[in-house]
C-alpha positions in Angstrom: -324.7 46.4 95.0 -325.9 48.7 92.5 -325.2 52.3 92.7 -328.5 53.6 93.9 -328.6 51.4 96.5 -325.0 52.5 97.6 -326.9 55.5 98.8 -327.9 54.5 102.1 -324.4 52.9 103.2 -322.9 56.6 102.6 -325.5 58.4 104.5 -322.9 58.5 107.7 -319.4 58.9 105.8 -317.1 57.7 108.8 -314.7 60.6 108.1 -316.9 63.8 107.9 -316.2 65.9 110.9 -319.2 66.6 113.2 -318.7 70.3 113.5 -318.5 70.7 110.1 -322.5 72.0 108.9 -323.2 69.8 105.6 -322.2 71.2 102.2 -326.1 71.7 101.4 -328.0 72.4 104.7 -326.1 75.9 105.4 -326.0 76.5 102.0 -322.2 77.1 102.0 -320.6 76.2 98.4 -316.9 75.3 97.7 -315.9 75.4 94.0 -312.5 73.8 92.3 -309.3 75.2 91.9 -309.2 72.7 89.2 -306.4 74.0 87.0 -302.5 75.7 88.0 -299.4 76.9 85.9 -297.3 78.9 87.3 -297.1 80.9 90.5 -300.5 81.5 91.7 -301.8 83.0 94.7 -304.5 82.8 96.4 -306.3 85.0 99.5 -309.1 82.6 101.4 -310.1 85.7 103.2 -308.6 84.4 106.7 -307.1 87.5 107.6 -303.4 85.7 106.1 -303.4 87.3 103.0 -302.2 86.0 100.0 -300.7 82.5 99.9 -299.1 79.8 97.6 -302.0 78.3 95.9 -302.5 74.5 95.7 -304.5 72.7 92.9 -308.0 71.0 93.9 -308.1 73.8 96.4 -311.5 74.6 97.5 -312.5 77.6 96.6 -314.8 79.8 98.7 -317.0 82.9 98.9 -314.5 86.0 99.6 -311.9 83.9 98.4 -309.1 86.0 95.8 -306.8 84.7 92.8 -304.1 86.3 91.6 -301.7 85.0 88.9 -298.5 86.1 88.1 -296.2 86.8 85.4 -296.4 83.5 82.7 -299.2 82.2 85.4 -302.5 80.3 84.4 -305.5 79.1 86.6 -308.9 77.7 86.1 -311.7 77.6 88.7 -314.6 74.9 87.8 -318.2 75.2 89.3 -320.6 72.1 90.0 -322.3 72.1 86.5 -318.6 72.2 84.6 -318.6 76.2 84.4 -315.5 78.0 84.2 -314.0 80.8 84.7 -310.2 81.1 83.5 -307.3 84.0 84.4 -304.6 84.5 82.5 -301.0 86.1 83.8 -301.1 89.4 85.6 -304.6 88.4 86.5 -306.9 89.4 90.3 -310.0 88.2 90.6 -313.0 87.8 93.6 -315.4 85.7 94.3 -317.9 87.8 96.2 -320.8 85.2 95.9 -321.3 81.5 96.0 -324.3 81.3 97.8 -327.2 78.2 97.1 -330.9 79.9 97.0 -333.6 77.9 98.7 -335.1 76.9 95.2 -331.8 74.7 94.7 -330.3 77.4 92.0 -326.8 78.9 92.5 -326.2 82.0 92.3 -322.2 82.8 91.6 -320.6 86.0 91.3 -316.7 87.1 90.4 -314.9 90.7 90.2 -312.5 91.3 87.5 -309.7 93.8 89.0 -307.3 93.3 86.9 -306.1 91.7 83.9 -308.1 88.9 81.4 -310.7 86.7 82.7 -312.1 84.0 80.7 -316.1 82.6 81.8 -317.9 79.7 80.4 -321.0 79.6 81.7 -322.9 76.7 80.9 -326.3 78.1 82.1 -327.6 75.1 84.4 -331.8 75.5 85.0 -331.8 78.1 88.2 -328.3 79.2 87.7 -327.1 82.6 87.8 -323.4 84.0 87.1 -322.6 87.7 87.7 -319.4 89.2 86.4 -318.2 92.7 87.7 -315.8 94.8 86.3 -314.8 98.5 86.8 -318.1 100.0 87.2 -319.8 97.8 84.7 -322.0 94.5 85.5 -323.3 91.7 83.1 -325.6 89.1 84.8 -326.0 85.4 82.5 -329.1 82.9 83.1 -328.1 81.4 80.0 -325.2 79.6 78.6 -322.1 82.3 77.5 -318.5 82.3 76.6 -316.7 85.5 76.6 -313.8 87.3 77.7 -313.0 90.7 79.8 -309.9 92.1 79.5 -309.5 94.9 82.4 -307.1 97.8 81.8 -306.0 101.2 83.4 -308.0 103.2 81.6 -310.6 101.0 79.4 -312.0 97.8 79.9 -313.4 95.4 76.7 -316.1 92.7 76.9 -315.8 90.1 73.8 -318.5 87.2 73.3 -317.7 84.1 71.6 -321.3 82.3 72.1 -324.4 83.5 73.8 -325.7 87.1 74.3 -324.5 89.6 76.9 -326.3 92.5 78.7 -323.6 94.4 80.4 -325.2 97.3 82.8 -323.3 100.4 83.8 -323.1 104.2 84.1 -323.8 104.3 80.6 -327.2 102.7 80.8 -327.8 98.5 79.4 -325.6 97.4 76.5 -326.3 94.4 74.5 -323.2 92.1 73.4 -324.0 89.2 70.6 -322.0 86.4 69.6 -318.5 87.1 67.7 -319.4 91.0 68.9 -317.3 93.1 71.7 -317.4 96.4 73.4 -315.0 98.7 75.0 -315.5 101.1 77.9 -313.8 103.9 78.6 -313.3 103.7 82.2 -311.7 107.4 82.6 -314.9 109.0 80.6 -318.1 107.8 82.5 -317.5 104.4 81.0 -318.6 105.6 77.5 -318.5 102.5 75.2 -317.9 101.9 71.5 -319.4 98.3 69.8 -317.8 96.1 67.5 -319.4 93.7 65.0 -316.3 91.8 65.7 -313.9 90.1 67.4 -310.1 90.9 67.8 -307.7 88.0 69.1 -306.3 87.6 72.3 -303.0 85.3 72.7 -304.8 83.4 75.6 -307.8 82.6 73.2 -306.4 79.5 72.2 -305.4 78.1 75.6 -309.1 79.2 76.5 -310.5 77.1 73.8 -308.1 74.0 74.1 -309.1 74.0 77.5 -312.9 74.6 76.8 -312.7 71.5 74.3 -310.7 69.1 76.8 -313.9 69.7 79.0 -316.1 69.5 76.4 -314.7 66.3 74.9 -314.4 63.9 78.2 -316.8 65.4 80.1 -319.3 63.4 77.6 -316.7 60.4 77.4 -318.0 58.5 80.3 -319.0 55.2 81.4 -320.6 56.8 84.4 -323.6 59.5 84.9 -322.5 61.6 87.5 -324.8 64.4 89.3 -322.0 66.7 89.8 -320.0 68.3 86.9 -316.8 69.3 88.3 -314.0 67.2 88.0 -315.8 64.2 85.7 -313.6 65.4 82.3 -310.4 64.9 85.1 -311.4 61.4 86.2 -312.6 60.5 82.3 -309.2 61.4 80.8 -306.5 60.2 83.9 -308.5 56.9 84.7 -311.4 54.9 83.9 -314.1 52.9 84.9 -314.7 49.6 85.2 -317.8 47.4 85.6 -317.4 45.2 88.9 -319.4 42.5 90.0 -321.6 42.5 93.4 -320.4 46.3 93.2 -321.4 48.3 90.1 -319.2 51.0 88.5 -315.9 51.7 89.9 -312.6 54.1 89.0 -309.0 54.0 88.6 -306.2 56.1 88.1 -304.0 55.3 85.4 -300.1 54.7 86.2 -301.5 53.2 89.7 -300.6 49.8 91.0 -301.8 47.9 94.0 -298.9 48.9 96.1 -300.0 53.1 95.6 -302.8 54.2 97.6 -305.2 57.5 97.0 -303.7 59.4 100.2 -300.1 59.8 99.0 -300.0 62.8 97.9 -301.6 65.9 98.9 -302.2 68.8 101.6 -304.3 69.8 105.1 -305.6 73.3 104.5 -307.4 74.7 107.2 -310.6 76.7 107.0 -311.9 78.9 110.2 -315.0 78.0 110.6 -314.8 74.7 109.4 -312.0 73.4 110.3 -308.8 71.2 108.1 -309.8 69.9 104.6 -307.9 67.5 102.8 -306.5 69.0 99.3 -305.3 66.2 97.1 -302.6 66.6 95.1 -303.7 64.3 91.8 -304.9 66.3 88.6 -308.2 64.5 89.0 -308.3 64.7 92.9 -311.4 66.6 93.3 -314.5 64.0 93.3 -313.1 61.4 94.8 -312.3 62.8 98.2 -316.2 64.4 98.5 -318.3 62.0 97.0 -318.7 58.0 97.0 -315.6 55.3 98.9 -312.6 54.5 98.5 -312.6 50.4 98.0 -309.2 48.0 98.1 -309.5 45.5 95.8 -306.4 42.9 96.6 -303.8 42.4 93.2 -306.1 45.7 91.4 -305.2 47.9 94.4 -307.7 50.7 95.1 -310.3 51.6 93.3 -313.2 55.0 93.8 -316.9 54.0 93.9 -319.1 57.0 93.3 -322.1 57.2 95.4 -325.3 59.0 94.8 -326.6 62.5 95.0 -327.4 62.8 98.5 -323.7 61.2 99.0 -322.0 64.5 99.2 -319.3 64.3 101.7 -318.8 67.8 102.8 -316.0 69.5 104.1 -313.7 66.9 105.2 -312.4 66.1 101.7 -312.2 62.5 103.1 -314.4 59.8 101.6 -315.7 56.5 103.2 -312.2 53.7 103.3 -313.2 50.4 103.1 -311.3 47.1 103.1 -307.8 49.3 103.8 -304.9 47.1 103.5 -303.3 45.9 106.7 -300.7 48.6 107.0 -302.7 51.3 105.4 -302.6 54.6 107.3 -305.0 57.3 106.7 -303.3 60.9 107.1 -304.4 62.6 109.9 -305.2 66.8 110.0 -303.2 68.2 113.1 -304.1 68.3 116.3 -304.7 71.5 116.7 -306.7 74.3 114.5 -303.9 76.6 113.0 -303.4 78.4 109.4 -300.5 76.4 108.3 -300.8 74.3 105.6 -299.7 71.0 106.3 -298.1 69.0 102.9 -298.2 65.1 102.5 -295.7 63.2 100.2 -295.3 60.0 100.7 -295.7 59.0 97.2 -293.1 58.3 94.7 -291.5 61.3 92.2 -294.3 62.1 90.0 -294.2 62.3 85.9 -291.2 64.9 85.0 -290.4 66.9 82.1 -287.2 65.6 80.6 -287.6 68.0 78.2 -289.3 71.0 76.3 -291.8 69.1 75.1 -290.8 65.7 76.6 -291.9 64.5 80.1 -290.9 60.8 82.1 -294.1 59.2 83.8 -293.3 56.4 86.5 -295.7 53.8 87.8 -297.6 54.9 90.6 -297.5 58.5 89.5 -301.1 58.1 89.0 -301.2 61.1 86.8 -299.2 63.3 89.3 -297.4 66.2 86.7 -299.0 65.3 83.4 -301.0 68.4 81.8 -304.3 68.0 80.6 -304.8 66.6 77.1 -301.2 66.5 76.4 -301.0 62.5 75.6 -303.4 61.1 73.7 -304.6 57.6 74.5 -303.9 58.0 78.3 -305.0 54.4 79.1 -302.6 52.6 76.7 -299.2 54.8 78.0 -300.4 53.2 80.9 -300.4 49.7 80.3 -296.9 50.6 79.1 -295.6 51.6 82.4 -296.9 49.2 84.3 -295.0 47.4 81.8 -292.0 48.6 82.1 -292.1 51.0 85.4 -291.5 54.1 83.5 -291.8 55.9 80.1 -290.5 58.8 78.1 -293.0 60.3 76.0 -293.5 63.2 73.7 -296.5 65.5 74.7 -299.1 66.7 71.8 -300.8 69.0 73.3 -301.9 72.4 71.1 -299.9 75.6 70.8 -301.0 78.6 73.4 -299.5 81.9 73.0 -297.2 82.9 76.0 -297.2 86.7 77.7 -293.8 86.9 75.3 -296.0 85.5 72.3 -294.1 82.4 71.7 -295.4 79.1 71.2 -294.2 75.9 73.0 -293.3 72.7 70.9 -296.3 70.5 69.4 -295.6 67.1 68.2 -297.3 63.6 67.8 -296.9 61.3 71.1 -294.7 58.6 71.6 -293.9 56.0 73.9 -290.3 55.0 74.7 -289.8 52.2 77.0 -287.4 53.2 80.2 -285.0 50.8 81.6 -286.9 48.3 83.9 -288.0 50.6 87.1 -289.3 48.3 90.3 -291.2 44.8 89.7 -293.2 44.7 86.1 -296.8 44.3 86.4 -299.9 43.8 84.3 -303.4 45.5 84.7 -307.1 45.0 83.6 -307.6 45.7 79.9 -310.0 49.3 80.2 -313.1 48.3 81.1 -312.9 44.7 82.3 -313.8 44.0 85.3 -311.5 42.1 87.4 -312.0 38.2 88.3 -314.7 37.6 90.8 -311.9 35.5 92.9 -310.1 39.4 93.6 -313.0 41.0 94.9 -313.3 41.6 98.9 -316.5 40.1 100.2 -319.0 43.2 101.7 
């Protein structure tokens, strides 16, 4: 079957609940929590407060983000836009609303601390960022950063132009040119035909080029932007017979399946939502099914673009092994978030700059970007269950100013951990003779 034609068998996903109003008819957008280090809170405006937050959270209008000391978090929009906090950091999302023409129109408050945006300035799109008494509204692609003080507040543009509105009148900001406002003197503002460093900056940008690089690096055209750098650098895709393009975690054999690991967060208004707990668990559990192939274990078909799967955060399961058991959201509507572990201990830091990663992990615990050649660690541990391997990932200033350890990857065989098992070479299909008849 190809992929267009996979369309009309996800028009009815069996798991989206009925109460729940479609992701597109009440024009009612969720956005990823696609990134966490450290303690970070979040407020989804349910009268709770603030509250541990969990990655791949859906994030909603009214929704609030504070990180703590030494904390980091990222929040990716549907195109790949991002907006990124750095410790001792509050911000709002006031508006993610979808206008009738199809555009989105997406605005955050700055309250406190440094705020990151990469707005990649998708036809119709429009991003508004607040801060103090100051407003800058982007139609077209940007990447700057506002720091947000006590008593000033300082706008600093990396690429793009920037109107910023205020008491002060309309203020043009170019590239590599930043501006500070005086928030105790009518927000009075001073220009710079320059740029001074931040110690974030570099975590911003080695996160901006980690999008950048495998968001392009794919075997498979997705309409949707968040979450495809995720599934491009933790998995790939393989070209199956009778069924088109499918996905696979690395560190995943057939005995792991996609529900082991996550959370039920509930939403008034529209009920539980499953949260997975997998670095790339975003697009998977809204869009396309979830396919058992027997020896190659489970494998994610995308669907199409009117295969959106709402709320529910549960795709279409097909051809579930025999004792296969879906998790379930409680019974009853409540604000308790209900975890889900049934998976086994994910990769773990052994180290500094060292970290053990276990078959069936799929991915669980490893940062972004910090092995190269993802695919062939893999094969490794299916190999030989587990391995210990050095991360290379690039240095990013800490609150303190240090820097953590960077050094080349490599792969150390663990002792033997459960039974050894091969895997498809990337990108082979496996043998007709595997694949479940539809």
């Amino acid at each position: 079957m190809s992929i267009g034609k996979l369309g009309t068998t996800l028009a009815g996903l069996a798991c989206l609940l009925l109460a729940i109003p479609s992701f597109a008819d009440s024009q009612v957008r969720i956005v990823r929590l696609s990134d966490i280090e450290g303690n970070v809170q979040i407020d989804r405006n349910t009268g709770q407060g603030y509250e541990k937050a969990i990655l791949n959270m859906p994030v909603t209008q009214g929704t609030r983000l504070r990180a703590d000391a030494d904390a980091r978090a990222e929040v990716e929009f549907e195109d790949g836009s991002a907006v990124r906090i750095t410790p001792k950091t509050v911000i709002e999302f006031p508006q993610l609303s979808l206008r009738d023409s199809g555009g989105r129109a997406s605005a955050i408050t700055l309250h406190e601390g440094t705020a990151y945006l990469n707005f990649l300035g998708s036809k119709n799109d429009e991003f508004t960022l607040n801060f103090g008494h100051e407003k800058l509204t982007l139609t077209q692609a940007a990447h700057l950063r506002v720091e947000m003080g006590d008593t000033q507040a300082t706008v600093a543009v990396f690429k793009g132009d920037v109107n910023v509105e205020g008491p002060s009148g309309t203020l043009a900001v170019g590239k590599k040119e930043s501006a500070t406002f005086d928030l105790a003197d009518s927000d009075k503002y001073k220009l710079a035909k320059n740029l001074e460093s931040d110690p974030f900056d570099s975590w911003d940008k080695q996160q901006a080029q980690y999008h950048d690089r495998y968001m392009s690096n794919s075997s498979y055209s997705s309409p949707y932007g968040y979450g495809v750098s995720d599934l491009n650098y933790y998995g790939s895709y393989y070209d199956v017979p009778g069924y088109g393009m499918m996905w696979q975690p690395y560190f995943a054999s057939a005995a792991w399946d996609p529900f082991m690991n996550g959370a039920w967060v509930y939403y008034p208004g529209f009920g539980y939502t499953w949260v997975s707990g997998y670095p790339w668990g975003w697009m998977p559990y809204y869009y396309g099914s979830w396919y058992y192939m027997p020896t190659y274990g489970w494998m994610w078909q995308p669907g199409n673009q009117g295969s959106w799967g709402g709320w529910n955060g549960k795709p279409r399961v097909v051809n579930a092994p025999p004792r296969f058991s879906l998790p379930q959201p409680p019974s009853t509507p409540g604000n308790k978030t209900v975890i889900v572990t049934r998976g086994p201990n994910p990769a773990t830091g052994v180290a500094q700059n060292r970290m053990t990663i276990r078959n069936d992990s799929a991915g669980l615990g490893i940062p972004r970007g910090s092995i190269r050649d993802l695919g062939k660690v893999s094969q490794t541990v299916k190999q030989q269950g587990a391995v210990t391997t050095t991360l290379h990932t690039a240095p990013v200033a800490t609150s303190t100013g240090a820097h953590p350890t960077s050094a080349p990857r490599t792969v150390t065989p663990s002792p033997h951990v459960g039974p050894r098992m091969s895997a498809p070479a990337p990108h082979t299909a496996p043998p007709p003779h595997s694949i479940p008849p539809k």
